[in-house]
SERO-4910 file (N, C-alpha, C, O; in steps of 0.05 Angstrom, whole numbers):
BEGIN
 pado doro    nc1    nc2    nc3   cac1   cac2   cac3    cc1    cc2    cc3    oc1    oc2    oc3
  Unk    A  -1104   -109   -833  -1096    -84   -821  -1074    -72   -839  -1055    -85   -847
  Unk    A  -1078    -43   -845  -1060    -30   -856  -1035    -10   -840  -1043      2   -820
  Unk    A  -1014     -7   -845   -993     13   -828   -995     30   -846   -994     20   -868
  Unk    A   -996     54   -845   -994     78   -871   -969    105   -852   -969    113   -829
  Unk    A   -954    109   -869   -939    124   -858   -924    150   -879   -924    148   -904
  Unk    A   -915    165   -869   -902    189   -893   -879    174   -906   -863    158   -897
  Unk    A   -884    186   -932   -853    176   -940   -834    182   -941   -831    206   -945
  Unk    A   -815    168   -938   -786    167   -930   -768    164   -955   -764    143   -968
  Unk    A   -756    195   -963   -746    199   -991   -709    191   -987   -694    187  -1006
  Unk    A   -702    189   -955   -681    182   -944   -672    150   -964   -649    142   -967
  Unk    A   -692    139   -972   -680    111   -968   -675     89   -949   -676     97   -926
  Unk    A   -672     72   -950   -662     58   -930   -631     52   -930   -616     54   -949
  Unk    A   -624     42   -896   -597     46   -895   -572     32   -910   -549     38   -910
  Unk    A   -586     10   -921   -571      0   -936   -564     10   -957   -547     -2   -970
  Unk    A   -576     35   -969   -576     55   -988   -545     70   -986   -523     69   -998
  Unk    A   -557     85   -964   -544     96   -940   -510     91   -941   -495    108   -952
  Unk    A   -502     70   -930   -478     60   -934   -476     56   -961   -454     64   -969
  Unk    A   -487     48   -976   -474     42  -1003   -464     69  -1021   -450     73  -1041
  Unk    A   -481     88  -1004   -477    122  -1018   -470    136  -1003   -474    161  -1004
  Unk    A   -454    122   -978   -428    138   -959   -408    147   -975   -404    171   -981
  Unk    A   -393    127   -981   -362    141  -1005   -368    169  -1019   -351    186  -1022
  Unk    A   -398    171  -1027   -409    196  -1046   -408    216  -1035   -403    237  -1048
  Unk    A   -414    218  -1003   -416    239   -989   -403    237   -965   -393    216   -959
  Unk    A   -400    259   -946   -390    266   -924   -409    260   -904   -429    274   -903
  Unk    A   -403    236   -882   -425    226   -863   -418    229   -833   -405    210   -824
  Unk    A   -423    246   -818   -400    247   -796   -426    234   -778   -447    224   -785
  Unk    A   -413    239   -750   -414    219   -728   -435    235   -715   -451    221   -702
  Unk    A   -437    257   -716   -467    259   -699   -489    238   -725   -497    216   -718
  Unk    A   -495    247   -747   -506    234   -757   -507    199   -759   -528    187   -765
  Unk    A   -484    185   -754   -492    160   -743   -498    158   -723   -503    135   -716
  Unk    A   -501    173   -708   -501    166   -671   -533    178   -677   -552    164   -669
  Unk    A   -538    201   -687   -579    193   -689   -591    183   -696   -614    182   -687
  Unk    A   -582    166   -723   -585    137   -726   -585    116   -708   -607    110   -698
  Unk    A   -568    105   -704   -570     87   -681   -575     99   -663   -552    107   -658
  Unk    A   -594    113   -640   -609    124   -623   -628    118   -635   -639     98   -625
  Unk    A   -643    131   -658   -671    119   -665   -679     99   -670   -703     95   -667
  Unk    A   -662     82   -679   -666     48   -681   -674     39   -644   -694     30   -633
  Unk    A   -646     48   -632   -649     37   -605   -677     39   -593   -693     22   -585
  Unk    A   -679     72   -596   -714     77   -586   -738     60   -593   -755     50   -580
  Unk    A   -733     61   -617   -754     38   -635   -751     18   -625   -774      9   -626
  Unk    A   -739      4   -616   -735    -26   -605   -743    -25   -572   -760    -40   -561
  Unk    A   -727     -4   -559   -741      4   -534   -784     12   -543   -801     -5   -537
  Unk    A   -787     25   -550   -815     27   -547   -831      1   -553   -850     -7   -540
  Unk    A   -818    -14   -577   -826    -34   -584   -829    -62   -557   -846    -78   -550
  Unk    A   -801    -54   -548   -803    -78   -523   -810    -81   -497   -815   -102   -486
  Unk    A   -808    -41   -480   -814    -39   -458   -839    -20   -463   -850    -19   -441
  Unk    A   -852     -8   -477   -875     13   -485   -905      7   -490   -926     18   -482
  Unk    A   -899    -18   -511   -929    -20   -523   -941    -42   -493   -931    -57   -475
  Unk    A   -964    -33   -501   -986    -44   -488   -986    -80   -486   -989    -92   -465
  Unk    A   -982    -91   -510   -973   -114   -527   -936   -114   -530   -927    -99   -548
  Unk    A   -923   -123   -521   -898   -119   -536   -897   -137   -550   -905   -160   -550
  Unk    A   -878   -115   -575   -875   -131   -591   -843   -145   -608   -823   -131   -612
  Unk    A   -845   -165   -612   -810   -172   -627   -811   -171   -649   -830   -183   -658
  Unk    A   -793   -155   -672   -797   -147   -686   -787   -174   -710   -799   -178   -731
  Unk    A   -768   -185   -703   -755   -213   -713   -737   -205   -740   -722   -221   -751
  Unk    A   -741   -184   -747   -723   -176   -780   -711   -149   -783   -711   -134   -802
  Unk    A   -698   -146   -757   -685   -118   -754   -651   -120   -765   -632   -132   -756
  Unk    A   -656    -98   -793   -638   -109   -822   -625    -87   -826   -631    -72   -808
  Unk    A   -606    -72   -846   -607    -48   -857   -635    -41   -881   -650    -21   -883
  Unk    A   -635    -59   -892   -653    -47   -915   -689    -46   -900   -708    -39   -914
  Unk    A   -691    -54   -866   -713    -50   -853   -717    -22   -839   -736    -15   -825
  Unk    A   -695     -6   -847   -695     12   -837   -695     38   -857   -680     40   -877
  Unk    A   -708     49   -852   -718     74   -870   -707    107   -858   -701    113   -834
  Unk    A   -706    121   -875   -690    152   -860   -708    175   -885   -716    174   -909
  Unk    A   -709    194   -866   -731    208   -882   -697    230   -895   -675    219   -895
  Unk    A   -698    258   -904   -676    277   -914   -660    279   -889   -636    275   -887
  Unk    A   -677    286   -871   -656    293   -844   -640    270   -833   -624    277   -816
  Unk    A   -639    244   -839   -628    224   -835   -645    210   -803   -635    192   -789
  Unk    A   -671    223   -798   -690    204   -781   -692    176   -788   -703    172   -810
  Unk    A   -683    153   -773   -682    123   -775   -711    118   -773   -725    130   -757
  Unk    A   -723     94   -792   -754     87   -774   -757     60   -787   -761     49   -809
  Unk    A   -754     52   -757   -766     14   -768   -779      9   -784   -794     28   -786
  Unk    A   -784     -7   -800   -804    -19   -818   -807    -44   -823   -789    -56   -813
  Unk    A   -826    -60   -837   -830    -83   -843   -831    -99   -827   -812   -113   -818
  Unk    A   -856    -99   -819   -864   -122   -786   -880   -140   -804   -904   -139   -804
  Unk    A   -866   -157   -819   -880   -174   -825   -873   -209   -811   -886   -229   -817
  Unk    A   -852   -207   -794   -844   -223   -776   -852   -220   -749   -846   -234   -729
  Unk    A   -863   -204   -750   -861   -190   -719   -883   -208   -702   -903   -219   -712
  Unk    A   -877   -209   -677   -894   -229   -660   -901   -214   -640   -886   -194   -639
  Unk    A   -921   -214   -618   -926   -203   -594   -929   -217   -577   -937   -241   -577
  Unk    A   -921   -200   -557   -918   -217   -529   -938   -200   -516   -945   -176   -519
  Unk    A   -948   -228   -496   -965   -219   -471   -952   -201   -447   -928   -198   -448
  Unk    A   -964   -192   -429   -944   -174   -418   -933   -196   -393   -920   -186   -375
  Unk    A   -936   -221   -392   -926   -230   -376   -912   -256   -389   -904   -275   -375
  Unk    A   -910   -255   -412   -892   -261   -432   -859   -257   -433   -851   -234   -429
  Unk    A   -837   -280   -438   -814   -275   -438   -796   -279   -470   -778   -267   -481
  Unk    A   -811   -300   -476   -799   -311   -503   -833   -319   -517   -856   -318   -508
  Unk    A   -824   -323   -534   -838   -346   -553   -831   -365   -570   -810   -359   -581
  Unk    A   -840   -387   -578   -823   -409   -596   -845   -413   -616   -869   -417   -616
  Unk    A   -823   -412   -637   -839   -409   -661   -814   -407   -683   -792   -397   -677
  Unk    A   -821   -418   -709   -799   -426   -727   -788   -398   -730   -797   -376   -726
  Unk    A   -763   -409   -738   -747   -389   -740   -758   -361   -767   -769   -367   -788
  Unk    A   -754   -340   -761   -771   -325   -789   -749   -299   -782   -752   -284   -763
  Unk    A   -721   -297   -808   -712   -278   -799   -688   -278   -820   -683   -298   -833
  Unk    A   -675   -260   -824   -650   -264   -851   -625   -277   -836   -619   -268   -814
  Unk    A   -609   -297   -847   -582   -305   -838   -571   -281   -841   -579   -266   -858
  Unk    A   -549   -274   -821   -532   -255   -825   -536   -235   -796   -523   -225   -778
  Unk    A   -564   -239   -803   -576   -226   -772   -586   -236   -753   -588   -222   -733
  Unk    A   -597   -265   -751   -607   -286   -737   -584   -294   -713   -562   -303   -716
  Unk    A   -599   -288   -687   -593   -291   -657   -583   -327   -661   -596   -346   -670
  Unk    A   -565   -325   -653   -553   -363   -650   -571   -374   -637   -585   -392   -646
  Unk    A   -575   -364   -615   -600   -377   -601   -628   -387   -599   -640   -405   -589
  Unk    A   -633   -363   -615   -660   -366   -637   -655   -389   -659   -671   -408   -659
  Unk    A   -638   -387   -674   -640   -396   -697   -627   -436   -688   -628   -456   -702
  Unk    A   -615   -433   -654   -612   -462   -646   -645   -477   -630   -652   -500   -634
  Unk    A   -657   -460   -615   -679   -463   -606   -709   -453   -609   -728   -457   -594
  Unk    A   -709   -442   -628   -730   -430   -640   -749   -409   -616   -772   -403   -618
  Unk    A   -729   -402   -595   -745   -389   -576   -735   -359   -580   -712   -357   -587
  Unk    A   -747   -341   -576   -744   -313   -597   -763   -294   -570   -786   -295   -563
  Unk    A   -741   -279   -561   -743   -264   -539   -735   -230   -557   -728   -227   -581
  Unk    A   -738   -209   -537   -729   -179   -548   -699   -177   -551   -688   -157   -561
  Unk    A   -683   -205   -536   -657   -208   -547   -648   -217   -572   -626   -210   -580
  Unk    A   -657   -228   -581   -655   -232   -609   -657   -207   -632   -645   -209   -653
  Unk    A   -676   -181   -625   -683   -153   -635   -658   -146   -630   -645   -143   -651
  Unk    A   -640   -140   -602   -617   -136   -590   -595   -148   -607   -579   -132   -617
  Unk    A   -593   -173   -612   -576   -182   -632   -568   -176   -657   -545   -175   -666
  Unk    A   -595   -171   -670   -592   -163   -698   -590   -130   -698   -579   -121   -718
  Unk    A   -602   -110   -677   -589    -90   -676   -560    -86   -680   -548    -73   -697
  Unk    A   -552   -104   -659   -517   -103   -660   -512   -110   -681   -494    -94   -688
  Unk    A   -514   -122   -697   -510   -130   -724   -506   -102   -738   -485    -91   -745
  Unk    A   -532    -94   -740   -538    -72   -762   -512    -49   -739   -489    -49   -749
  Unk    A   -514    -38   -722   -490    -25   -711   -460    -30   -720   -442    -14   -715
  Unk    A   -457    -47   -730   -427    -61   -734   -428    -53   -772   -409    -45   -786
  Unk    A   -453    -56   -782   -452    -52   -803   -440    -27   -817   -423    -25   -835
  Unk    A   -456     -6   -800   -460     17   -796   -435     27   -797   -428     41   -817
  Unk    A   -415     19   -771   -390     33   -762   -369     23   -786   -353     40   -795
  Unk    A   -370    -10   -799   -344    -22   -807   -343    -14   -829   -321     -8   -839
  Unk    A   -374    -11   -843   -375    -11   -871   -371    -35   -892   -365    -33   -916
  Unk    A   -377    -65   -875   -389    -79   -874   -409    -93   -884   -430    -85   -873
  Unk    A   -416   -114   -905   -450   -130   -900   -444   -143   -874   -421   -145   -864
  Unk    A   -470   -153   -865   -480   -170   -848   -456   -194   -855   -436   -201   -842
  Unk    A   -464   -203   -877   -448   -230   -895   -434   -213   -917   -447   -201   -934
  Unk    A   -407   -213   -915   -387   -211   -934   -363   -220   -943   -344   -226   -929
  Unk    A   -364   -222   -965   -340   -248   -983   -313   -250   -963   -299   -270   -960
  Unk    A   -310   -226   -952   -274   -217   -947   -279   -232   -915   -259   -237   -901
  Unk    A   -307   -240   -903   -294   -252   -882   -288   -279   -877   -282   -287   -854
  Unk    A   -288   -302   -905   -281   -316   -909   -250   -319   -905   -238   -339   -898
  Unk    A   -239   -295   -911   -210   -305   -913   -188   -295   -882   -165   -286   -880
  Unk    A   -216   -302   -860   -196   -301   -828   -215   -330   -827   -236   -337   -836
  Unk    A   -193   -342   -812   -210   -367   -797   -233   -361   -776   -237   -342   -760
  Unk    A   -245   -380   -780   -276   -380   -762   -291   -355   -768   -304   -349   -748
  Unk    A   -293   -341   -785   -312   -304   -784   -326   -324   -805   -312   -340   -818
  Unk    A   -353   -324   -808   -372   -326   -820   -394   -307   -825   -406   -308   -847
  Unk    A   -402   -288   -807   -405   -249   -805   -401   -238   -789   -393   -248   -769
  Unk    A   -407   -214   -792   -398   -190   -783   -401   -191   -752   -388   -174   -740
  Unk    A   -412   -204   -742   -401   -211   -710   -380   -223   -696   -372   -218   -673
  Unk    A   -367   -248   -721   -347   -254   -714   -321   -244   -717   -305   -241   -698
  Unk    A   -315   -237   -747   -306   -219   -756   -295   -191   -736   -272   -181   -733
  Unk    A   -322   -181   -722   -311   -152   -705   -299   -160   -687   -281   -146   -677
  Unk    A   -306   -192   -674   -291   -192   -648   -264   -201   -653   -246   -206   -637
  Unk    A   -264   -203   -686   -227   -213   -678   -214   -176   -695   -190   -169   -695
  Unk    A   -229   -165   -702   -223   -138   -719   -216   -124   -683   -193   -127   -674
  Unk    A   -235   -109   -667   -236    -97   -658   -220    -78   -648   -216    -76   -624
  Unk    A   -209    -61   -668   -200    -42   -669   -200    -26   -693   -206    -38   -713
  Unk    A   -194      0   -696   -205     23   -714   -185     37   -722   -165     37   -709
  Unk    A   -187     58   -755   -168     68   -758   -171     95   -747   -187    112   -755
  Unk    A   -150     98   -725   -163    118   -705   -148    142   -707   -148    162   -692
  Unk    A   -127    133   -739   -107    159   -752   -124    183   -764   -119    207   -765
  Unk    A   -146    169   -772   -162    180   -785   -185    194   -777   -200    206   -792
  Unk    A   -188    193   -744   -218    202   -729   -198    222   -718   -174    223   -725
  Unk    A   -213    241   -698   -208    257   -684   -213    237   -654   -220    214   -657
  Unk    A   -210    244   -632   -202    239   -610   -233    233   -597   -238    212   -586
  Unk    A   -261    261   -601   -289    249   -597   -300    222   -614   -314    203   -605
  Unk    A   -287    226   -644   -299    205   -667   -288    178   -661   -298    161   -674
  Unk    A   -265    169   -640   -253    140   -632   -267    138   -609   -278    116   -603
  Unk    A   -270    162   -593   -292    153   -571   -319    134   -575   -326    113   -564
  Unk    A   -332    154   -600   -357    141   -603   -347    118   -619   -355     96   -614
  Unk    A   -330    122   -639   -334     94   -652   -327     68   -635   -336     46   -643
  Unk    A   -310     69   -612   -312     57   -591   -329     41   -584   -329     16   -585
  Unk    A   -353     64   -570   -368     59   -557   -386     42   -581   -393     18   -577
  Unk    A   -391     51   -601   -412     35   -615   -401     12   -624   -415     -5   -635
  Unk    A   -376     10   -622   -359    -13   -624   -377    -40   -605   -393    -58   -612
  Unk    A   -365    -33   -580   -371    -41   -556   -403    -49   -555   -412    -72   -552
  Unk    A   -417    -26   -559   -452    -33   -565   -462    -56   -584   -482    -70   -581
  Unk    A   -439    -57   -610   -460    -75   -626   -450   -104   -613   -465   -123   -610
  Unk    A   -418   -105   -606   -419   -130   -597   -425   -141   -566   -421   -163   -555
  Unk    A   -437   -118   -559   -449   -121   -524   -470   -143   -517   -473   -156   -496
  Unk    A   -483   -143   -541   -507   -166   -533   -495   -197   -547   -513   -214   -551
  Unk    A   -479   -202   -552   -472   -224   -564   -454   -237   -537   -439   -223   -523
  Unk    A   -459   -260   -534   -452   -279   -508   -433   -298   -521   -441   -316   -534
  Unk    A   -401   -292   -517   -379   -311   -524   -379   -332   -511   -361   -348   -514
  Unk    A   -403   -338   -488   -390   -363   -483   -391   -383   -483   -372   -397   -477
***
C-alpha cells in the first residue's frame, strides 16, 4: 500500500526550530502547530474506523507545508487497534528521547504513549530544546527533555508579553500533562 500526499516545501519541524533564530516565529504560529499535531493524534485515536497508534511521533515526523500547516508522517511504526482494543504488546518500535516509560518498561503501547511523545515534541517546541540534549547532563537526574522541564518549569517571561506567558504556560503545562510523576 502506498500514502501519496502534496508536498510539503515547509520542511519538517525539526527544520523549523533549527531556522527559528533566522526568523521571527510568534505564538499564534506555534499554537497552529501544536493544534494540528493534537488533531492528528485525536483523529488518529478517537476517528478512524481502525484506530490507530502511531508509535514515532518526533519533530522530524512532522511536516509543515509554507503556511506552517503541521501533518503527521511516517507510519511506519504505526499499529492498529480493534475498536474494542485498549493497548497492544509488542516490542518496543520508537526513538529514545520520545519513548513512553511505560511502553518502553512493558512493551504495552496504548494512544498514551502517542500522548507522551506529543508532549515531548511540545516541550521541544516551546524550550528550544532536543528531545536528548548535551546541556541536560549537567542538572542531576534530567536525562530529556521531560525531566529537565519539570525541574526548569519556568519561562523568560521578561521577554513575552502577558498573552505569550499565558500560552507558553499553558503549553508548558500540556507537554508535561501526560507524564505520570509517580
Amino acid at each position: 500500500m502506498f500514502l501519496i500526499n502534496n508536498y510539503l516545501s515547509g520542511g519538517n519541524l525539526e527544520k523549523f526550530i533549527r531556522e527559528r533564530s533566522t526568523r521571527v516565529v510568534n505564538w499564534i504560529v506555534l499554537h497552529k502547530i501544536v493544534l494540528d499535531i493534537a488533531s492528528a493524534l485525536a483523529y488518529l485515536h478517537d476517528q478512524c474506523m481502525s484506530r490507530v497508534l502511531h508509535r514515532d511521533v518526533k519533530l522530524i515526523n512532522i511536516l509543515q507545508d509554507e503556511e506552517f500547516s503541521a501533518y503527521l508522517s511516517d507510519f511506519g511504526f504505526a499499529r492498529l487497534l480493534g475498536t474494542s482494543e485498549t493497548h497492544v504488546t509488542t516490542g518496543v518500535a520508537s526513538t529514545f528521547g520520545y519513548v513512553a516509560p511505560e511502553y518502553a518498561m512493558t512493551c504495552r503501547v496504548s494512544d498514551k504513549a502517542d500522548v507522551y511523545s506529543y508532549g515531548g515534541v511540545l516541550l521541544e517546541l516551546l524550550l528550544d530544546k532536543k528531545a536528548l540534549d548535551t546541556s541536560f547532563s549537567l542538572c542531576a537526574n534530567c536525562f530529556n527533555i521531560v525531566t529537565w522541564a519539570f525541574l526548569y518549569q519556568t519561562y523568560n517571561e521578561e521577554s513575552c508579553t502577558k498573552a505569550e506567558t499565558t500560552s507558553a504556560s499553558i503549553m508548558l503545562v500540556t507537554g508535561l500533562g501526560p507524564i505520570d510523576r509517580g
